[in-house]
C-alpha positions in Angstrom: 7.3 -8.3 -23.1 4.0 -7.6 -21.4 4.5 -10.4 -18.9 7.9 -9.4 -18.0 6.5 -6.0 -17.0 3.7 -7.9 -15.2 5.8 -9.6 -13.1 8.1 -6.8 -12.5 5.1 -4.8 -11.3 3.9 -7.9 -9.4 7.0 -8.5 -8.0 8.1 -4.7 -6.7 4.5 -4.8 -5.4 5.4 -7.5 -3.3 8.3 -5.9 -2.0 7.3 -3.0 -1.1 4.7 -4.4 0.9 7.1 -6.5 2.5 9.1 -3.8 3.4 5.9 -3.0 5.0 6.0 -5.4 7.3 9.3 -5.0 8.2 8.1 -1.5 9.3 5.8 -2.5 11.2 7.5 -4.5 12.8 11.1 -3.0 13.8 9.3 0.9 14.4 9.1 1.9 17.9 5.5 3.5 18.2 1.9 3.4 17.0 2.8 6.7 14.7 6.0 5.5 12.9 4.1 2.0 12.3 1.1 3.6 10.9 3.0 6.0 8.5 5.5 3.1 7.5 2.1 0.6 6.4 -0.1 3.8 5.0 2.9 4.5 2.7 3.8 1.1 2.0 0.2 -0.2 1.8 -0.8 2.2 -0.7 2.0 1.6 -3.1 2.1 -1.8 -2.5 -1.4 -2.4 -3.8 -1.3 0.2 -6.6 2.1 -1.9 -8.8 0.3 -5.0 -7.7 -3.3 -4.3 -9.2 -1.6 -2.5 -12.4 0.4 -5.9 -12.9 -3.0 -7.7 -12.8 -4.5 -5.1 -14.8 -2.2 -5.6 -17.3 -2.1 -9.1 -17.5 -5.9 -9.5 -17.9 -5.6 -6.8 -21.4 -3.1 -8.4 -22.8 -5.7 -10.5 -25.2 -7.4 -7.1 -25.9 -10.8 -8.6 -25.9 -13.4 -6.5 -24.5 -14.4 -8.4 -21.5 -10.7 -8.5 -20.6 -10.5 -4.8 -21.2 -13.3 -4.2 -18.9 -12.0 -6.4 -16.5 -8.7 -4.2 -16.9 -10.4 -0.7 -16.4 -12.2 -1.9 -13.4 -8.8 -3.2 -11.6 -7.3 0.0 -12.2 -10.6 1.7 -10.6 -10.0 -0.4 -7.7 -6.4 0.5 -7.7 -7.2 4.4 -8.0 -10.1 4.0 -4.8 -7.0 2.5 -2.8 -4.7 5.0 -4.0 -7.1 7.5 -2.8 -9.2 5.6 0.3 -5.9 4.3 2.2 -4.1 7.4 2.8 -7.2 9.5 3.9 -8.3 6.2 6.0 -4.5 6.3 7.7 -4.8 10.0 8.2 -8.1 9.5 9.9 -6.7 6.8 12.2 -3.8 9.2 13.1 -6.3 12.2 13.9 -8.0 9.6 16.2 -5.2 8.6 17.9 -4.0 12.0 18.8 -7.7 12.6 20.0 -7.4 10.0 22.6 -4.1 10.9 23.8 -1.3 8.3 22.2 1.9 10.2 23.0 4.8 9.7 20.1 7.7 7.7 21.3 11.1 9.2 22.2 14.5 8.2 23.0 14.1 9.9 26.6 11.3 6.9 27.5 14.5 4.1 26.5 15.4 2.2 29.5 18.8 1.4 29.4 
């Protein structure tokens, strides 16, 4: 049972980073690209590092625990780290001038 949920938590990992990379590439502008990979990257990494952290416990020895627990303090520092880093990235961009894009810039 725990590897099933391991790979289900591996897998929607995957996807959702993937669906990343869609984003990134169909969105118009630096602004919609950045919010689509901050979102995606985040939760991305999150179900991916919990699936590893759960497969590593799964013999409930202690090195294996500990390997576990610091996974999952990996996964919380990118849960917490990527979001502030996009925000940061954003607040620089609107420093420098990068206007948003908008259907009145379409040629047709």
């Amino acid at each position: 049972m725990i590897n099933v949920l391991t790979a289900v938590l591996i897998v929607a990992g995957i996807l959702v980073l993937a669906c990343g990379v869609i984003g990134i590439l169909r969105l118009p502008d630096f602004y919609t690209r950045m919010h689509a990979a901050g979102k995606t990257d985040s939760l991305g990494a999150v179900l991916v590092l919990m699936g590893f952290a759960l497969y590593s416990g799964q013999s409930l020895a202690f090195a294996d625990l500990l390997v576990s627990l610091k996974i999952l303090f990996i996964a919380v520092f990118i849960f917490i780290a990527s979001p502030t880093a996009t925000h940061a990235i954003m607040q620089t961009a609107i420093a420098l001038g990068v206007k948003p894009w908008s259907k009145k810039e379409e040629k047709p």
